[in-house]
mmCIF entry with sequence, helices, sheets and N, C-alpha, C, O atoms, coordinates in Angstrom:
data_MODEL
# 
_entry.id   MODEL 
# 
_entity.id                         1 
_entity.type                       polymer 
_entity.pdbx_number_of_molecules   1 
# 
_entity_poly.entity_id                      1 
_entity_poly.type                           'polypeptide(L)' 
_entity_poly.nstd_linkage                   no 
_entity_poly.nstd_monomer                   no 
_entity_poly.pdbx_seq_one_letter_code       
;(UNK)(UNK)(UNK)(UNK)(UNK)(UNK)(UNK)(UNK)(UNK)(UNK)(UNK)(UNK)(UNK)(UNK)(UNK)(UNK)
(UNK)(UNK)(UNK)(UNK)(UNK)(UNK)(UNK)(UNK)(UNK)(UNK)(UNK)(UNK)(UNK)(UNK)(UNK)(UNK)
(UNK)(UNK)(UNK)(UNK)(UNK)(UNK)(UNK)(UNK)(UNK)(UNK)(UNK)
;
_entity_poly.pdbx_seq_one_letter_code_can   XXXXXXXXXXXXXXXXXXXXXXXXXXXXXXXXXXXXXXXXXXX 
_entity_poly.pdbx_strand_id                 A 
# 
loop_
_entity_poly_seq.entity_id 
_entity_poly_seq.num 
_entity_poly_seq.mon_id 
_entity_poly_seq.hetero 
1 1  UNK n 
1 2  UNK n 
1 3  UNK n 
1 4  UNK n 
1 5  UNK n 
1 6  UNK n 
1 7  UNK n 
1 8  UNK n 
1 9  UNK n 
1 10 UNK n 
1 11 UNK n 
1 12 UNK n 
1 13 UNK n 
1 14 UNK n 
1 15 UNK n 
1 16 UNK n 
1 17 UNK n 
1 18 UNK n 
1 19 UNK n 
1 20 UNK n 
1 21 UNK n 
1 22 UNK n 
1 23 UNK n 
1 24 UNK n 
1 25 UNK n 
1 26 UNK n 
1 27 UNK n 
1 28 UNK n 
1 29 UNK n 
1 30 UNK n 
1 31 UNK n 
1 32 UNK n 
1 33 UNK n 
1 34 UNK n 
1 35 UNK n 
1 36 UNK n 
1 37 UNK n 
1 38 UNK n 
1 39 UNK n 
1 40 UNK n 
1 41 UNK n 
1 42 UNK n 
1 43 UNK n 
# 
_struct_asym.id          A 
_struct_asym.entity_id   1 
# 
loop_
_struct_conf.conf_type_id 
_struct_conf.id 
_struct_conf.pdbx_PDB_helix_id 
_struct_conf.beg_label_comp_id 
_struct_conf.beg_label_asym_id 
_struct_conf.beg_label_seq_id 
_struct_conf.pdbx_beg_PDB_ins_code 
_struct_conf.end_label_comp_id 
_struct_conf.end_label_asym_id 
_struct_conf.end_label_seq_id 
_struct_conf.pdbx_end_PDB_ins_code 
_struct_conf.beg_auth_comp_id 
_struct_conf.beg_auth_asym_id 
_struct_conf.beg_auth_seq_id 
_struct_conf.end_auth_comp_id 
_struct_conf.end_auth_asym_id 
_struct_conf.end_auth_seq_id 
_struct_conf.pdbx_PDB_helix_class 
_struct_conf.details 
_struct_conf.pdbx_PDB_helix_length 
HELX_P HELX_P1 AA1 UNK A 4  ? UNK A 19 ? UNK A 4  UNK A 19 1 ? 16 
HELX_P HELX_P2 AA2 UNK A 28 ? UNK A 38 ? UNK A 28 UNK A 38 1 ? 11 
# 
_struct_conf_type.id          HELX_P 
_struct_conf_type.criteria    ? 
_struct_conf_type.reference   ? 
# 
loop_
_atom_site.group_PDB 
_atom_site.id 
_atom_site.type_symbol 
_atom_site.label_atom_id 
_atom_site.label_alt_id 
_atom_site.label_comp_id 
_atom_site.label_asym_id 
_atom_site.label_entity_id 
_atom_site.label_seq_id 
_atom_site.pdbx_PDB_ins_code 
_atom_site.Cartn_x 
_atom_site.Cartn_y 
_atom_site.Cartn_z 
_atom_site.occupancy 
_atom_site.B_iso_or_equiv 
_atom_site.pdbx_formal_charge 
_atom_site.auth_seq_id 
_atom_site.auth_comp_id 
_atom_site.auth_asym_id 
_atom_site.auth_atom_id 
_atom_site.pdbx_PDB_model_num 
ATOM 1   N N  . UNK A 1 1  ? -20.722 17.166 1.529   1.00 0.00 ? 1  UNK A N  1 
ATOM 2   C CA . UNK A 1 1  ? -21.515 16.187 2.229   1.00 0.00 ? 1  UNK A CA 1 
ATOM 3   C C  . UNK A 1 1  ? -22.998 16.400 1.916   1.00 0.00 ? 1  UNK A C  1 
ATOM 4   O O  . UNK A 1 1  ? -23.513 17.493 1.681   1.00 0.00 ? 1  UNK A O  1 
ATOM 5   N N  . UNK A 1 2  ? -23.455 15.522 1.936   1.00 0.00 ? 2  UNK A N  1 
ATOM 6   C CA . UNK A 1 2  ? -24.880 15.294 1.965   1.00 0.00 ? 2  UNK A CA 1 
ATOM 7   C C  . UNK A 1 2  ? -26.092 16.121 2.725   1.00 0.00 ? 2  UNK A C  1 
ATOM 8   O O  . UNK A 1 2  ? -25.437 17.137 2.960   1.00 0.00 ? 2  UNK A O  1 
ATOM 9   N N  . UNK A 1 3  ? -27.046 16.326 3.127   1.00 0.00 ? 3  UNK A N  1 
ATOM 10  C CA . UNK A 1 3  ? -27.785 17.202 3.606   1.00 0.00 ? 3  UNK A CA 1 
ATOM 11  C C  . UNK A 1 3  ? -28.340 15.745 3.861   1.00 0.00 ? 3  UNK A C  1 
ATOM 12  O O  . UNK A 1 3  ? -28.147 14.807 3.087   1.00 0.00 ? 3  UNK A O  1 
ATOM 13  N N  . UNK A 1 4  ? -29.245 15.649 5.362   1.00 0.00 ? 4  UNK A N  1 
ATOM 14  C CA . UNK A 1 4  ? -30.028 14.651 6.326   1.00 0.00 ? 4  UNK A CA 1 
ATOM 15  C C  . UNK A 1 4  ? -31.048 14.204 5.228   1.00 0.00 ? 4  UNK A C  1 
ATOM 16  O O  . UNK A 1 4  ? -31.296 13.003 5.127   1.00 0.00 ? 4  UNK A O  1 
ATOM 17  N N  . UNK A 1 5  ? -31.633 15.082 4.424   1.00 0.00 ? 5  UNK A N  1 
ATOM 18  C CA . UNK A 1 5  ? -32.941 14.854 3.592   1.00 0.00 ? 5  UNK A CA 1 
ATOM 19  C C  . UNK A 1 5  ? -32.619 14.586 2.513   1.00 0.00 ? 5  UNK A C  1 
ATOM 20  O O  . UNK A 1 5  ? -33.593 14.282 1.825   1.00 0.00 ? 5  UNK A O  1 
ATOM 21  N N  . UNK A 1 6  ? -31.688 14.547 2.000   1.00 0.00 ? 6  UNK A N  1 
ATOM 22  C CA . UNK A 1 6  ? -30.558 14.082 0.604   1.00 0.00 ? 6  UNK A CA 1 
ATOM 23  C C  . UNK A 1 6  ? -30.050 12.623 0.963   1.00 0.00 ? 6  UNK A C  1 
ATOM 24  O O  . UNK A 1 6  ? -30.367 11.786 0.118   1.00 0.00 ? 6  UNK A O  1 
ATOM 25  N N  . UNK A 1 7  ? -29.536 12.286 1.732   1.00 0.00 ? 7  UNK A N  1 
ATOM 26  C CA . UNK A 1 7  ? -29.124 11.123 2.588   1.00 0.00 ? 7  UNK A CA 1 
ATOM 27  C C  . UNK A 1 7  ? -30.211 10.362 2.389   1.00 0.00 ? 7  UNK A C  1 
ATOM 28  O O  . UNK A 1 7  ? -29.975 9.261  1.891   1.00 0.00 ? 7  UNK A O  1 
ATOM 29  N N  . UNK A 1 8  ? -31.624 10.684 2.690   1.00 0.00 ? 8  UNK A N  1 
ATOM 30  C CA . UNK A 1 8  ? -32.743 10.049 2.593   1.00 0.00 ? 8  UNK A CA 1 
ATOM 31  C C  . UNK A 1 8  ? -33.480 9.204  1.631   1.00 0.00 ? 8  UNK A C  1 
ATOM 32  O O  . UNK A 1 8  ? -33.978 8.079  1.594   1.00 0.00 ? 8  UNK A O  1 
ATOM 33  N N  . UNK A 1 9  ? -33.295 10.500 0.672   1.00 0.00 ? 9  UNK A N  1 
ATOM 34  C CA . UNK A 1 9  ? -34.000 10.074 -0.381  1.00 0.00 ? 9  UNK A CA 1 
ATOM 35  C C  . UNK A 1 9  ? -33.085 9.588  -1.301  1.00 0.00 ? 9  UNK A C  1 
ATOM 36  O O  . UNK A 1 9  ? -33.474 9.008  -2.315  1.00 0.00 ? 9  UNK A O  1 
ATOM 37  N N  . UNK A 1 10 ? -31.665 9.798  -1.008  1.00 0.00 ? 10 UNK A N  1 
ATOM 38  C CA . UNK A 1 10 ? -30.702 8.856  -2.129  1.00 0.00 ? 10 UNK A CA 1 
ATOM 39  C C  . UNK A 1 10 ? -30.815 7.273  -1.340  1.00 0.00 ? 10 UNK A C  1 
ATOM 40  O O  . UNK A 1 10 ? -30.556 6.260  -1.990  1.00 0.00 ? 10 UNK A O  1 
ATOM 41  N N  . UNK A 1 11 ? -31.128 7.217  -0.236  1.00 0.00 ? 11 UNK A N  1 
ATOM 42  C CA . UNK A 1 11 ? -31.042 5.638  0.456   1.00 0.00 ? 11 UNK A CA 1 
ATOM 43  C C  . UNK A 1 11 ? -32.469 4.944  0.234   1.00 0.00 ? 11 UNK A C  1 
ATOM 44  O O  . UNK A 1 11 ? -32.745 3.755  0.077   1.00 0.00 ? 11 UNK A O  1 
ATOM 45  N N  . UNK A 1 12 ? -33.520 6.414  0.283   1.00 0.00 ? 12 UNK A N  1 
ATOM 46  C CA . UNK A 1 12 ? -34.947 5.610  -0.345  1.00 0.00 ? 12 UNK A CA 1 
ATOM 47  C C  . UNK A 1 12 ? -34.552 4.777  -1.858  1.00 0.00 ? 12 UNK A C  1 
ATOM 48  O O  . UNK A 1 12 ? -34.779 3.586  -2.069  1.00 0.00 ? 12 UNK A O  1 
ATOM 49  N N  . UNK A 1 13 ? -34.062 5.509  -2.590  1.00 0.00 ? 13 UNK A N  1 
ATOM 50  C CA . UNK A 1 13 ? -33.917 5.759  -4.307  1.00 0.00 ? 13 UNK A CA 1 
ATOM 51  C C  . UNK A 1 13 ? -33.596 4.181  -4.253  1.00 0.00 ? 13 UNK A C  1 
ATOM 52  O O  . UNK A 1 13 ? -34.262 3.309  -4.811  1.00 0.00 ? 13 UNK A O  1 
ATOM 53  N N  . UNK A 1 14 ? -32.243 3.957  -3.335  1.00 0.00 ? 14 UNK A N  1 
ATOM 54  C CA . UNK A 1 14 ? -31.561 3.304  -3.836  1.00 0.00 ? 14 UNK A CA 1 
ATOM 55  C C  . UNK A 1 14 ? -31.877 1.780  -3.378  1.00 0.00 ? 14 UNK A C  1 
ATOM 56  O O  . UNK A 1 14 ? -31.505 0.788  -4.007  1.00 0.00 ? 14 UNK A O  1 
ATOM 57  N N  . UNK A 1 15 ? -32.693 1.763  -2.069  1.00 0.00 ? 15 UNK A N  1 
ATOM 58  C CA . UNK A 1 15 ? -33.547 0.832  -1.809  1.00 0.00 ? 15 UNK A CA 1 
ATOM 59  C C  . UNK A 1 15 ? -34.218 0.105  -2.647  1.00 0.00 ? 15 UNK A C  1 
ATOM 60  O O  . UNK A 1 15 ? -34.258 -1.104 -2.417  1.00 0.00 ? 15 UNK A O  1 
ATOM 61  N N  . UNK A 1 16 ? -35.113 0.786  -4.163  1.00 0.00 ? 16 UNK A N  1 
ATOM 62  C CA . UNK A 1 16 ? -35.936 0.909  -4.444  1.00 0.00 ? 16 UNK A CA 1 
ATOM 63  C C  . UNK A 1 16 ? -35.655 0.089  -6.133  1.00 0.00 ? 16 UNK A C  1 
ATOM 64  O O  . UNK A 1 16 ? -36.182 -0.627 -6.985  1.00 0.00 ? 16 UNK A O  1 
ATOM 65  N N  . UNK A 1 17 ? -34.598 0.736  -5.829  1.00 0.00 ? 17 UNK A N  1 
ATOM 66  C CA . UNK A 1 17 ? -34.398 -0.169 -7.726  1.00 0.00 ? 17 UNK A CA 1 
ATOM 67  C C  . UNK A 1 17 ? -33.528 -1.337 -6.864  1.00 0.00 ? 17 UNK A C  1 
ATOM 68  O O  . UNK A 1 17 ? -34.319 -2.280 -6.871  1.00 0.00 ? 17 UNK A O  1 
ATOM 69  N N  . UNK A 1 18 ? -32.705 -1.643 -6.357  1.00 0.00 ? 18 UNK A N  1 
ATOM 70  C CA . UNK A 1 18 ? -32.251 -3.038 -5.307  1.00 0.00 ? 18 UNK A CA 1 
ATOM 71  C C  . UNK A 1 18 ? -33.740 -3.990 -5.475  1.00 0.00 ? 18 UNK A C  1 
ATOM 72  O O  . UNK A 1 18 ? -33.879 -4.903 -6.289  1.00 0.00 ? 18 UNK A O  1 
ATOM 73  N N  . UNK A 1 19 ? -34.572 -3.613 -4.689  1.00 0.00 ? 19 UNK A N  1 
ATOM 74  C CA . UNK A 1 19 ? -35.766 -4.483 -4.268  1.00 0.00 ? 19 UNK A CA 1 
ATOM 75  C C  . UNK A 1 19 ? -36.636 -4.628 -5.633  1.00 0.00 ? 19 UNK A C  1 
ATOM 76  O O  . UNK A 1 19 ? -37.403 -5.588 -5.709  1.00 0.00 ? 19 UNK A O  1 
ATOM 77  N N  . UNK A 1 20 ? -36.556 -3.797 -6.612  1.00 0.00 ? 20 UNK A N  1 
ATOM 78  C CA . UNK A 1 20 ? -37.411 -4.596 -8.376  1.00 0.00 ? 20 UNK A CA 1 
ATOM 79  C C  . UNK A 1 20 ? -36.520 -5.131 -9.141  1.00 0.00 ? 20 UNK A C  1 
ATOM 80  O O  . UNK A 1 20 ? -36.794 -5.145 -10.342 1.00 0.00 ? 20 UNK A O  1 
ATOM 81  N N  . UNK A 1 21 ? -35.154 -5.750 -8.685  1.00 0.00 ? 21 UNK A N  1 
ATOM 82  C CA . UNK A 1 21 ? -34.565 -6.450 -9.602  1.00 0.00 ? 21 UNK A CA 1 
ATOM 83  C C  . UNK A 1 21 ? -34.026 -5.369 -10.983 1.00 0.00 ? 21 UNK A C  1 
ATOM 84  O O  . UNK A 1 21 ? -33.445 -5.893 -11.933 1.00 0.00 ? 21 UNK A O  1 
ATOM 85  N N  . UNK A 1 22 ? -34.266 -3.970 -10.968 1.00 0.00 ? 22 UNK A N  1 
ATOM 86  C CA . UNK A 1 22 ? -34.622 -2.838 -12.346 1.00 0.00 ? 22 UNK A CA 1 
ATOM 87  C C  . UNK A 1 22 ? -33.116 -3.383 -12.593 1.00 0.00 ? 22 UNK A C  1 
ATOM 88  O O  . UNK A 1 22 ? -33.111 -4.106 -13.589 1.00 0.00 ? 22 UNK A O  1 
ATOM 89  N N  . UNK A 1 23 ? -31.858 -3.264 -12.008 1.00 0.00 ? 23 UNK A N  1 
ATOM 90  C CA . UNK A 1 23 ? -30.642 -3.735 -12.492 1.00 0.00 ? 23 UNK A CA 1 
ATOM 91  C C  . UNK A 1 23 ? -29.948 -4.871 -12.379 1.00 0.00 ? 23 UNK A C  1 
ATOM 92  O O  . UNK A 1 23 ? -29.928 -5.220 -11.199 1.00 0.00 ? 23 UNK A O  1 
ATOM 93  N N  . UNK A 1 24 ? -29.305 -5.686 -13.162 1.00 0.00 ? 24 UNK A N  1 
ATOM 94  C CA . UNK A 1 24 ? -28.328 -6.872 -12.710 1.00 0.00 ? 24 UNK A CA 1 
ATOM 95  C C  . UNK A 1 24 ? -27.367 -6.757 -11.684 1.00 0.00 ? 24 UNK A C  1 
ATOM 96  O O  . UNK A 1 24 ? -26.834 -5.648 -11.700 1.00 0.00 ? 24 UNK A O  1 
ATOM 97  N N  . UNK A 1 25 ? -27.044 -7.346 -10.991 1.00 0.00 ? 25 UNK A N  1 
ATOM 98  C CA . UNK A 1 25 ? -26.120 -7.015 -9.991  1.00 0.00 ? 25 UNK A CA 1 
ATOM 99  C C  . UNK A 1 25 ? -24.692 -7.111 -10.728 1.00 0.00 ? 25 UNK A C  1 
ATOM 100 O O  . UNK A 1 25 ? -23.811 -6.877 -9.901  1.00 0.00 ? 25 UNK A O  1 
ATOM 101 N N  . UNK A 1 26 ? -24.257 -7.333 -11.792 1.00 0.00 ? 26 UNK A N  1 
ATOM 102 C CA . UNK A 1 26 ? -22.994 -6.436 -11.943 1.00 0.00 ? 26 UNK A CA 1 
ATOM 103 C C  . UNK A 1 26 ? -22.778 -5.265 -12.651 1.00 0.00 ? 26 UNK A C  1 
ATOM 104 O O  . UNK A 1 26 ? -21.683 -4.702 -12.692 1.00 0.00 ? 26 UNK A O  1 
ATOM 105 N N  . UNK A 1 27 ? -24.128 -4.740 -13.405 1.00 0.00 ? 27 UNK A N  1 
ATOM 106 C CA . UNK A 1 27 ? -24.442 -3.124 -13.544 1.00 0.00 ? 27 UNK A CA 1 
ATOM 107 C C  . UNK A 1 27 ? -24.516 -2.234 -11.780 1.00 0.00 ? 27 UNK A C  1 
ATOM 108 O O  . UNK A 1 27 ? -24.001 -1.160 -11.469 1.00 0.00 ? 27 UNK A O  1 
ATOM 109 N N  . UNK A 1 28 ? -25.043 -2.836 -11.234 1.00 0.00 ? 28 UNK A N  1 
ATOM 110 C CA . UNK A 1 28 ? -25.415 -2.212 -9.654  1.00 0.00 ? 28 UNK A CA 1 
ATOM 111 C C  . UNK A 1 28 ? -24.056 -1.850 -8.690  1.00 0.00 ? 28 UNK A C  1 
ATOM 112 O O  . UNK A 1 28 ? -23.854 -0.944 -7.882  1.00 0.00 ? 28 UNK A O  1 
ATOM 113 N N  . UNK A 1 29 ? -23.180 -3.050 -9.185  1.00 0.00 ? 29 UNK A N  1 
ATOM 114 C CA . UNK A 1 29 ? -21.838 -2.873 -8.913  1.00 0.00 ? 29 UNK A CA 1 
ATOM 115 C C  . UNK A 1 29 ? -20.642 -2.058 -9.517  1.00 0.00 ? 29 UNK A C  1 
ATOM 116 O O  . UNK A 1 29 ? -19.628 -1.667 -8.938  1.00 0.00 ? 29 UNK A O  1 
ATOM 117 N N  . UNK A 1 30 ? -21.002 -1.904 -10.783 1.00 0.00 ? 30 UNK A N  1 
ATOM 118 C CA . UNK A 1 30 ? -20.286 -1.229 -11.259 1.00 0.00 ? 30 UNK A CA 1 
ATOM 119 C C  . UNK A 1 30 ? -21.054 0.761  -11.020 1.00 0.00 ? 30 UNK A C  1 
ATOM 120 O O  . UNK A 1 30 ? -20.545 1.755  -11.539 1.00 0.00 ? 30 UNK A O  1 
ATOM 121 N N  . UNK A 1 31 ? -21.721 0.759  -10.542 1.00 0.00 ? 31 UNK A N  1 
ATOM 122 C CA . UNK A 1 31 ? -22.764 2.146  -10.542 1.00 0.00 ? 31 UNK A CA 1 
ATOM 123 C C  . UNK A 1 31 ? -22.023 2.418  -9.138  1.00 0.00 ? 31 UNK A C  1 
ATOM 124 O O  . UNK A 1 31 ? -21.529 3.505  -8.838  1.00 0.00 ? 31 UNK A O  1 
ATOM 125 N N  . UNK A 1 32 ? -22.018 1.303  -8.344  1.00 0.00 ? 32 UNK A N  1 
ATOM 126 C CA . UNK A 1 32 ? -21.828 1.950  -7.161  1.00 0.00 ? 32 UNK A CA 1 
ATOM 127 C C  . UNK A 1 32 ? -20.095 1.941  -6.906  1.00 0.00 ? 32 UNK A C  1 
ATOM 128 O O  . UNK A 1 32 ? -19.635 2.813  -6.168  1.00 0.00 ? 32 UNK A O  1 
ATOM 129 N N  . UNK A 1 33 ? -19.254 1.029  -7.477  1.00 0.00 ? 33 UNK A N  1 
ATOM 130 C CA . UNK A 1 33 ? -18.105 2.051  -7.699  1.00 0.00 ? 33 UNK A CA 1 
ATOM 131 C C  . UNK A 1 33 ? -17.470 3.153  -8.289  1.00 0.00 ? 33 UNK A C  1 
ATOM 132 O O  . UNK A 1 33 ? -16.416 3.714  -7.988  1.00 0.00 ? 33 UNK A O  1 
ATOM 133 N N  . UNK A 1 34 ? -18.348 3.387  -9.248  1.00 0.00 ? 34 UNK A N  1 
ATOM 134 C CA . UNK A 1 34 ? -18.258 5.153  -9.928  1.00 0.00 ? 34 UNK A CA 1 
ATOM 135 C C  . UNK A 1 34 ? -18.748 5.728  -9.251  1.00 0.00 ? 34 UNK A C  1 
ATOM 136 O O  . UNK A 1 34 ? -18.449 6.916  -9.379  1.00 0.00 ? 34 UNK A O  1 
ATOM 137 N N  . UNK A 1 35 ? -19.601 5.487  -8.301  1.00 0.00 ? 35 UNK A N  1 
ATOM 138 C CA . UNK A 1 35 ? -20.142 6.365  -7.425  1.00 0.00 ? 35 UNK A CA 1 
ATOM 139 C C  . UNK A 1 35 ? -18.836 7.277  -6.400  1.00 0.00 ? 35 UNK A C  1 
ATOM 140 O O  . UNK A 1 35 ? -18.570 8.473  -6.275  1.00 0.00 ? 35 UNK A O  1 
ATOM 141 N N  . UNK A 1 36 ? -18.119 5.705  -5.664  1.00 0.00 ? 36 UNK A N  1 
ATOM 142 C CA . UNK A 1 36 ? -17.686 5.675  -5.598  1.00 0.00 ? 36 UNK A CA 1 
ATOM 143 C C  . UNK A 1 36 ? -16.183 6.710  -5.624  1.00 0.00 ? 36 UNK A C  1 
ATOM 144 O O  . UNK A 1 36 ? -15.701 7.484  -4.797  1.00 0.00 ? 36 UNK A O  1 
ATOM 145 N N  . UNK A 1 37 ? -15.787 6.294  -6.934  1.00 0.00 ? 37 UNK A N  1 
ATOM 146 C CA . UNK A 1 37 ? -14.451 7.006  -7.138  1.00 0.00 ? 37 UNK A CA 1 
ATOM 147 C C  . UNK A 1 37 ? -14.602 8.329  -7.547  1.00 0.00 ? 37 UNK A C  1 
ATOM 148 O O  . UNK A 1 37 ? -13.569 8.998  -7.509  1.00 0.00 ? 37 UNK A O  1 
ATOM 149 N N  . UNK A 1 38 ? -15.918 9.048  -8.040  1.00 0.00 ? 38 UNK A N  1 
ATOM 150 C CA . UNK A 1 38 ? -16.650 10.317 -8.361  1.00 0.00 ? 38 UNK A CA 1 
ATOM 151 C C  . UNK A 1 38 ? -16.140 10.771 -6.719  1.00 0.00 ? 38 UNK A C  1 
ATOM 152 O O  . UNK A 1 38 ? -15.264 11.636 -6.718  1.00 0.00 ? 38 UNK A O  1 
ATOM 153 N N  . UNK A 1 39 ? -16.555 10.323 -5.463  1.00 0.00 ? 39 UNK A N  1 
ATOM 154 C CA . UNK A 1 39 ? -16.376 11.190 -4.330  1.00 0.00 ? 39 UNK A CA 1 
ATOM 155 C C  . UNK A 1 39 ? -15.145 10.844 -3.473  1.00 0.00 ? 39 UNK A C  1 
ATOM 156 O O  . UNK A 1 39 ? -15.026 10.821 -2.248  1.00 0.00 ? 39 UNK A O  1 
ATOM 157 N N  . UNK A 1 40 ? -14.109 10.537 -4.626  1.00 0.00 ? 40 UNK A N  1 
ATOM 158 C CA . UNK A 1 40 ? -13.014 10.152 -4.282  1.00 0.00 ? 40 UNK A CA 1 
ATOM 159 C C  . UNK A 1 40 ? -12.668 9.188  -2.963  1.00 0.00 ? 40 UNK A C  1 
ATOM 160 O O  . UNK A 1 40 ? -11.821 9.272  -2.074  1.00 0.00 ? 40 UNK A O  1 
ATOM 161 N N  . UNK A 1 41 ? -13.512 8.427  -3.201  1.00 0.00 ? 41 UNK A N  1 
ATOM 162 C CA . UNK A 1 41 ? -13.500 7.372  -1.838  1.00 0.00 ? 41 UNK A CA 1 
ATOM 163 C C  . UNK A 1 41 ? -13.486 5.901  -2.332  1.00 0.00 ? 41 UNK A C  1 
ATOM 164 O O  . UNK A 1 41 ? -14.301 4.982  -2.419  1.00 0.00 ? 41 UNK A O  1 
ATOM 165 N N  . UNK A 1 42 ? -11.936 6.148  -2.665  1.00 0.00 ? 42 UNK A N  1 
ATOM 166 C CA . UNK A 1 42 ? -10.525 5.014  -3.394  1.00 0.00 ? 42 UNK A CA 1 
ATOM 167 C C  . UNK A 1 42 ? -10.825 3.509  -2.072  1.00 0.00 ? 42 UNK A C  1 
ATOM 168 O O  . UNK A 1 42 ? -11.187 3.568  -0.897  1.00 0.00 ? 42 UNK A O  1 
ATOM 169 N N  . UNK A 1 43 ? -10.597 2.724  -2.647  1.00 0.00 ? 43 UNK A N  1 
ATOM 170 C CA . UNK A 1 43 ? -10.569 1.576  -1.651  1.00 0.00 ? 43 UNK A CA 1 
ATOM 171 C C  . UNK A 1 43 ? -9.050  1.688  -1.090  1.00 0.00 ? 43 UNK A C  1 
ATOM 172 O O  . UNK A 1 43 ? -8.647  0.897  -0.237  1.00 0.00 ? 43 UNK A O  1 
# 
């Protein structure tokens, strides 16, 4: 699990490229289901 200040700054991070457009939303989607299946959290 995450640490409170890890939690943070991965939700700042991730805020952050969301809000400049930096990825297409089906790169963003595909990032965040490898994310995903990396912490074994299968739909």
């Amino acid at each position: 699990m995450l640490s409170e200040n890890q939690r943070k700054l991965f939700a700042d991070f991730h805020k952050s490229v969301e809000a400049e457009g930096i990825l297409d939303e089906k790169t963003s989607h595909l990032i965040k289901v490898a994310a995903a299946m990396a912490f074994s959290c299968y739909p």
